[in-house]
C-alpha positions in Angstrom: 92.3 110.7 196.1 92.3 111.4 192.4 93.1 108.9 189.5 96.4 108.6 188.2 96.6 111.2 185.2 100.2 110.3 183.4 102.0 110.2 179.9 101.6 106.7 178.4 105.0 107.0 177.5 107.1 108.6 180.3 104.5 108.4 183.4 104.7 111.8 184.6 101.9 112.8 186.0 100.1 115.3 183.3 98.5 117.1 186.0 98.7 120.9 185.5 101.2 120.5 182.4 100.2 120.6 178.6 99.7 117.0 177.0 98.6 116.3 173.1 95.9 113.2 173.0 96.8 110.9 170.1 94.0 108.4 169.5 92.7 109.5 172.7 95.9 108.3 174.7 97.5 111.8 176.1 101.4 112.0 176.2 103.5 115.2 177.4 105.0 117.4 174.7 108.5 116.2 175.0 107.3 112.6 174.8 104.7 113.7 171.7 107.4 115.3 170.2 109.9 112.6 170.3 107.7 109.8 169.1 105.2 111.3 166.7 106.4 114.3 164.9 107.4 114.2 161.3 110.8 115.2 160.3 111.2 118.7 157.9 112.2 117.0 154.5 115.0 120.4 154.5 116.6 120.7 157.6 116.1 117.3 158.5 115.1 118.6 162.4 111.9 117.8 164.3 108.6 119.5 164.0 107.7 120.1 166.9 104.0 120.8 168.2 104.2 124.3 168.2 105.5 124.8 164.4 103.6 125.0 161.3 103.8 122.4 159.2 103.6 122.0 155.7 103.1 118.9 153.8 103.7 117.7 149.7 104.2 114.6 147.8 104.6 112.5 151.2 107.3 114.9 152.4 107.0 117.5 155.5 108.1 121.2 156.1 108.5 123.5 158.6 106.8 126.4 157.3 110.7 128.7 156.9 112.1 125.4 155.5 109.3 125.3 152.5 111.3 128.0 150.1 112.1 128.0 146.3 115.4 126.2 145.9 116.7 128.8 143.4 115.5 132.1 145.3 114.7 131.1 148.7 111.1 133.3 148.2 108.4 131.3 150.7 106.5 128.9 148.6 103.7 129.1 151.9 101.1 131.3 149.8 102.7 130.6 146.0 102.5 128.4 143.3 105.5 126.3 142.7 106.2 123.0 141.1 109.0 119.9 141.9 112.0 120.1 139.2 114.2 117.0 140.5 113.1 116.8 144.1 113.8 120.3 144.7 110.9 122.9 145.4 110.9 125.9 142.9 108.6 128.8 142.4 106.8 129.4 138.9 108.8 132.6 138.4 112.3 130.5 138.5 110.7 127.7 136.5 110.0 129.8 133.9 113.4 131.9 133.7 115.3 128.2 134.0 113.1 125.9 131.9 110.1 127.8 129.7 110.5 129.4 126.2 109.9 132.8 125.3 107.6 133.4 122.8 109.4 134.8 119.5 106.8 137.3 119.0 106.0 139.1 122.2 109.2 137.9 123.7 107.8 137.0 126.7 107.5 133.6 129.0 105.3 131.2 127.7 104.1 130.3 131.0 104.0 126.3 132.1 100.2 125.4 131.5 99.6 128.1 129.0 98.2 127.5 125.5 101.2 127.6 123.0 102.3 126.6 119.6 105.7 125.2 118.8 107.0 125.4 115.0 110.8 124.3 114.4 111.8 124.8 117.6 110.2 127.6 118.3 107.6 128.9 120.8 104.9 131.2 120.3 101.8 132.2 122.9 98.4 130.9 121.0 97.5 134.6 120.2 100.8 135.4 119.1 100.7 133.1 116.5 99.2 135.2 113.8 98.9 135.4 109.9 101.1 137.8 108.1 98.6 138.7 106.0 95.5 139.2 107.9 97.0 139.3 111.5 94.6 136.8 112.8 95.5 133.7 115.1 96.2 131.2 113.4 95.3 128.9 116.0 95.0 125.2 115.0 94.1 125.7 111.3 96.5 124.7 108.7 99.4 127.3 107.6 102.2 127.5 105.4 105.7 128.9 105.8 107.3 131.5 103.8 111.0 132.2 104.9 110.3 133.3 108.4 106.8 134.7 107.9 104.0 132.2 108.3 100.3 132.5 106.1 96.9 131.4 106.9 95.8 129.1 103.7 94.0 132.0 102.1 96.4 134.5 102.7 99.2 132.5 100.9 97.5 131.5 97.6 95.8 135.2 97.5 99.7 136.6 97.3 102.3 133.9 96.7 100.8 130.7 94.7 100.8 130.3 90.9 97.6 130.0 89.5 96.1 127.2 86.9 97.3 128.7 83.1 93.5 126.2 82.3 90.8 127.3 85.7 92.8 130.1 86.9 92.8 128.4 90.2 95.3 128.5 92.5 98.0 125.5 93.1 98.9 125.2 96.1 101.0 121.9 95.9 102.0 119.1 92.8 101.0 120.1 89.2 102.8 120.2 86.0 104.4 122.6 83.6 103.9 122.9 80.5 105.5 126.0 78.0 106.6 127.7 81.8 103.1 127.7 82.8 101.9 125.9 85.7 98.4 123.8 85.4 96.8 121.6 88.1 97.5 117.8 87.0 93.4 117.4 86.2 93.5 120.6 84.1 96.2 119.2 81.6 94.4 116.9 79.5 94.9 115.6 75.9 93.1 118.1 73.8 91.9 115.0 71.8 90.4 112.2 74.3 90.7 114.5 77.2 92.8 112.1 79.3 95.0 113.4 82.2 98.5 113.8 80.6 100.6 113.8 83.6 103.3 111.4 84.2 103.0 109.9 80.3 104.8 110.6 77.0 102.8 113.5 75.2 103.6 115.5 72.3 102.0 118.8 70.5 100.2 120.0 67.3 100.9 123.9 67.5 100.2 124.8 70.8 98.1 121.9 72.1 99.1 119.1 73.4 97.8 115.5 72.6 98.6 111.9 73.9 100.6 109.8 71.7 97.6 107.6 70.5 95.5 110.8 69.4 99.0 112.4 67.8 99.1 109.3 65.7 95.5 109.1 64.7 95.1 112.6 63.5 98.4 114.3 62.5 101.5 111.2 62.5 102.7 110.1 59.0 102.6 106.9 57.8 105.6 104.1 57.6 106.1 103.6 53.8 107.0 99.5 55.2 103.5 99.0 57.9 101.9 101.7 57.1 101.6 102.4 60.9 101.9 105.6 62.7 105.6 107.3 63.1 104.8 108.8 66.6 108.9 109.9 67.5 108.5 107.5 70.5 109.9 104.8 71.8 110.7 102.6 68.6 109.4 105.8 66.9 113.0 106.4 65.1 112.3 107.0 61.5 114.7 107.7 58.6 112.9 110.5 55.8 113.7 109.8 51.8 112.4 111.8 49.5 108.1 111.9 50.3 108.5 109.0 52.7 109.1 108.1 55.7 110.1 104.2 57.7 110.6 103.5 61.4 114.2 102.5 61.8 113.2 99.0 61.7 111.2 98.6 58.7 113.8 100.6 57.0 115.0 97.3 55.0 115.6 95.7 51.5 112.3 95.0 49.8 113.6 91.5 48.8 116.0 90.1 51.4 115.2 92.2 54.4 118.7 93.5 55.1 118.6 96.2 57.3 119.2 100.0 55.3 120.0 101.5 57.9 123.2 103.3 58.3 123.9 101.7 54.5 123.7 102.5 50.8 120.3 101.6 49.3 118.4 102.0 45.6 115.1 103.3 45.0 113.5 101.4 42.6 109.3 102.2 42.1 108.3 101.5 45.5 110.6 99.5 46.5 114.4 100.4 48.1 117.0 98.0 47.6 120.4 96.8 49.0 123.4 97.0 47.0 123.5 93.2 46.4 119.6 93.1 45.4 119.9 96.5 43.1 122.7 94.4 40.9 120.3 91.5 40.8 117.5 93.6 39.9 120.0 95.6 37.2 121.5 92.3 35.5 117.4 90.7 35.0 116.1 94.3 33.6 119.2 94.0 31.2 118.8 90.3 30.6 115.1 91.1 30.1 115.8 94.1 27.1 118.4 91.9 25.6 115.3 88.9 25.0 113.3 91.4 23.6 
């Protein structure tokens, strides 16, 4: 008599049906079926034994189930990707969700090299210099309107150049009688120091800082005999050959301002109206001694 030959689960005798060992205990196909196949993520139905079954992420397929969510197109032999738990092929992914370049117009395909500018989306060798039609790539470049310039390109055709080296400028700089110069071209033409961003003035065409101005060409407050530079206290009132700052314009005997007032020249001296009478009255007391 033969040993007993049944399903663990059911005990019918497996003898001349089909069984399926798991972990070397056999059970019959109904049984096998019932307790150890997976469930199709999709249609939510058994996988049997004799389906194909296709497995991602933790989730199981039966192989007609395992379609692009948008066009149904079998995803057994494709490449596809998960866009909110749903299956979809790389051709819908790309109509839904990639950009198209702006200078082929074509899809910039998920995993492709591409560069992104202001929204926009170009394929890495579509991304080329107006000028010399090379990819740019990942070197610097500069915009112009809706054309875009490798470095060279743009300050061989478009930037001003030093009115001093001749160089180009790029960015910053000054201007001086509508020229541009780079800030370490314009320098005082006296002690050479950079001029940008300070007070400077000119002596014909070239310019100097105040301090140099006032050493070599300012004129000389008849009061302090300091230089009359024109800047900040530099106000200065003219009479005759001479000049004052504002606020050495004053009486030479009591100090009152002159400015805006009458006043006397007397010798070297200006006078207030109160200190010219004085000064009248002695000279006339002085002739009348004599």
């Amino acid at each position: 008599m033969s040993e007993p030959f049944d399903c663990e689960s059911c005990k019918e005798s497996l003898y001349g049906q089909k069984y399926i060992q798991v972990d070397d205990v056999p059970h019959c196909v109904p049984c096998y079926d019932r307790l150890h196949a997976n469930t199709c993520h999709e249609c939510k139905e058994l996988i049997e034994h004799n389906s194909r079954e296709l497995y991602h992420e933790n989730r199981h397929y039966h192989e007609q189930c395992f379609r692009c969510s948008r066009c149904s197109r079998s995803l057994a032999e494709e490449s596809f990707t998960c866009q909110e738990d749903a299956l979809v092929c790389n051709e819908c992914y790309c109509n839904e969700f990639s950009s198209n370049c702006v200078a082929c117009g074509k899809t910039v395909m998920p995993g492709s090299k591409r560069l992104e500018y202001e929204g926009c989306v170009w394929h890495e060798e579509c991304f080329v210099c107006c000028g010399c039609e090379q990819p740019i790539g990942a070197q610097s470049f500069i915009p112009d309107k809706d054309e875009y310039y490798c470095v060279p390109c743009y300050e061989g055709r478009f930037a001003p150049r030093c009115a001093h080296c001749k160089q180009t400028l790029v960015q910053g700089g000054v201007t001086y009688r509508d020229e541009p110069w780079h800030k370490e071209c314009f320098l005082c033409t006296g002690c050479k120091v950079q001029l940008a961003g300070q007070p400077f003035t000119t002596q014909g065409e070239d310019p100097y800082c105040v301090k140099c101005f006032s050493n070599l060409y300012a004129q000389k407050c008849a009061a302090c005999e300091k230089p009359i530079t024109g800047f900040g206290e530099g106000k200065y009132v003219s009479f005759e050959e001479r000049q004052w700052h504002k606020l050495c314009f004053k009486c030479s005997v009591c100090s009152l301002s002159l400015v805006g007032a009458g006043f006397f020249p007397h010798g070297s001296m200006i006078l207030c109206k109160g200190c010219n009478t004085k000064k009248l009255f002695q000279i006339v007391c002085e002739q009348t001694i004599e």
